[in-house]
C-alpha positions in Angstrom: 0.0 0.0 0.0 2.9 2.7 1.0 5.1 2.0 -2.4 1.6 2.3 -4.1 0.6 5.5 -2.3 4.3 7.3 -2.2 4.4 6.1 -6.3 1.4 8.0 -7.0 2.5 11.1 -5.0 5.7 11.5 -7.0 3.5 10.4 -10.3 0.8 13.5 -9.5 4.7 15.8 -8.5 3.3 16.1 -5.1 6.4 15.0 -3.4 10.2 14.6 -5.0 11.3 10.9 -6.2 14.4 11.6 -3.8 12.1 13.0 -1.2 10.4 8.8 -1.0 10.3 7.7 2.7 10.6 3.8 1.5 13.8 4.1 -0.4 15.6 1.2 0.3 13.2 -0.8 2.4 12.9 -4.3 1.3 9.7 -6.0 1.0 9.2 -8.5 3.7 6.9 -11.0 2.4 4.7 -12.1 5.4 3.5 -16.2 4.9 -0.9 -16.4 5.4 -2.2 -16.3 8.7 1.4 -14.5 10.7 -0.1 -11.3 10.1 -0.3 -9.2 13.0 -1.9 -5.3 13.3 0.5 -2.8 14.4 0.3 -1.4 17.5 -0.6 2.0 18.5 2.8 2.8 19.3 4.0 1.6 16.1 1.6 3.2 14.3 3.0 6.3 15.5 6.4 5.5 15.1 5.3 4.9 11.8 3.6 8.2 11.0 6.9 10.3 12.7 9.2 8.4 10.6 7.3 9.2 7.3 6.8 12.8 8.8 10.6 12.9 9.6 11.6 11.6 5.8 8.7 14.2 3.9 6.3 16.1 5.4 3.9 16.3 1.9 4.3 11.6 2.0 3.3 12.5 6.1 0.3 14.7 5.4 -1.0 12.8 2.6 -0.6 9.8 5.1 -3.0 11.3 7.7 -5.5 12.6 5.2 -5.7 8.6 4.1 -6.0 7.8 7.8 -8.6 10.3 8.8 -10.8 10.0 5.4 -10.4 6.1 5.2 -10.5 7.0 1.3 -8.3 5.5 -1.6 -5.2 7.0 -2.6 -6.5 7.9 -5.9 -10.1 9.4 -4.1 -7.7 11.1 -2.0 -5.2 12.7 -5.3 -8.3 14.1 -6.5 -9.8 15.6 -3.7 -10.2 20.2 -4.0 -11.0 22.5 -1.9 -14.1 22.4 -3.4 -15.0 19.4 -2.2 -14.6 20.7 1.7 -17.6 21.6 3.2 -16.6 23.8 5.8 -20.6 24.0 7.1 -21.6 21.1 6.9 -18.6 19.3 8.4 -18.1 17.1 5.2 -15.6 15.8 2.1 -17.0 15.2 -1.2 -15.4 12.3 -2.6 -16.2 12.5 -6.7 -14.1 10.6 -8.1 -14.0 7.7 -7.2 -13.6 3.8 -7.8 -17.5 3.3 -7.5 -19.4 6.3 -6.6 -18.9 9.0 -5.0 -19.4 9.1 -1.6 -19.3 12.2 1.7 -17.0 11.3 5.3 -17.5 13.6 8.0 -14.5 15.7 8.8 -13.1 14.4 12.2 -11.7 17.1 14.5 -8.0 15.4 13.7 -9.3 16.2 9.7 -10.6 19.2 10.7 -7.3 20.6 12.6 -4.9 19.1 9.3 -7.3 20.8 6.6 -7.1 24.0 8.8 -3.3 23.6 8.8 -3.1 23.0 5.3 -5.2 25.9 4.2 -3.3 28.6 6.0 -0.1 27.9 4.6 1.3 29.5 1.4 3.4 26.6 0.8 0.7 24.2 -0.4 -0.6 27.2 -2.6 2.6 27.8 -4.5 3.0 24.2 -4.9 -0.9 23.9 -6.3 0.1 27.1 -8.6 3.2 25.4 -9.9 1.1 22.6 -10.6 -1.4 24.1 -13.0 1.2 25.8 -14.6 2.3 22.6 -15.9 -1.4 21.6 -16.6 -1.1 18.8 -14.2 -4.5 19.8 -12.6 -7.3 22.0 -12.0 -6.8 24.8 -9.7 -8.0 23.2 -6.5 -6.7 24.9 -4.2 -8.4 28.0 -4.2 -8.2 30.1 -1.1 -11.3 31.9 -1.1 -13.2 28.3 -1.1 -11.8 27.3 2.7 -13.9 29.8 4.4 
């Protein structure tokens, strides 16, 4: 799931190919029934490491946690499709059909975080420059 997820994020020039958290780690092939879930301390060891290694691979990480959406549901997601007063995300395009998640206060505190910082909008900007997508990141539309 993580090469898949960090593969798209350099695909869609959201992070750098050098900037890949799982450079270098080896696949460990686990045999049927020895699989065990994390722990919450791993789990967390887990997120600070990919946090430590990129930030952008860290942020998409938590918006996958806290939306329980698909990587590529997750790619497509704009501003647009926050609603601030309802307390909702518009997923549109999707695998199926599209589908709404309530924003969780952790959601709520990241997309917050995300929308006040000019970094994410010059990135965005860059972006559809190149024509790699529609401009989703529109300030006006977080209020």
């Amino acid at each position: 799931m993580f090469r898949q997820l960090f593969a798209l994020a350099i695909g869609e020039g959201i992070i750098r190919a050098s900037d890949n958290p799982i450079i270098g780690i080896k696949n460990v092939p686990v045999p049927p029934g020895d699989c065990e879930i994390p722990t919450e301390e791993e789990m967390i060891a887990l997120r600070d490491e990919v946090y430590r290694r990129s930030q952008a691979a860290g942020i998409m990480l938590d918006f996958l946690v806290f939306s329980g959406s698909r990587i590529k549901a997750a790619l497509k997601v704009t501003w647009g499709d926050v609603d601030w007063v309802s307390g909702t995300i518009n997923f549109k395009h999707t695998k199926r059909k599209s589908y709404r998640v309530t924003i969780l206060p952790e959601m709520h505190s990241l997309l917050k975080r995300l929308a006040g910082r000019r970094t994410v909008q010059i990135e965005r900007q860059d972006f559809e420059k190149r024509g790699r997508c529609a401009k989703p990141w529109n300030r006006q539309s977080t209020t």
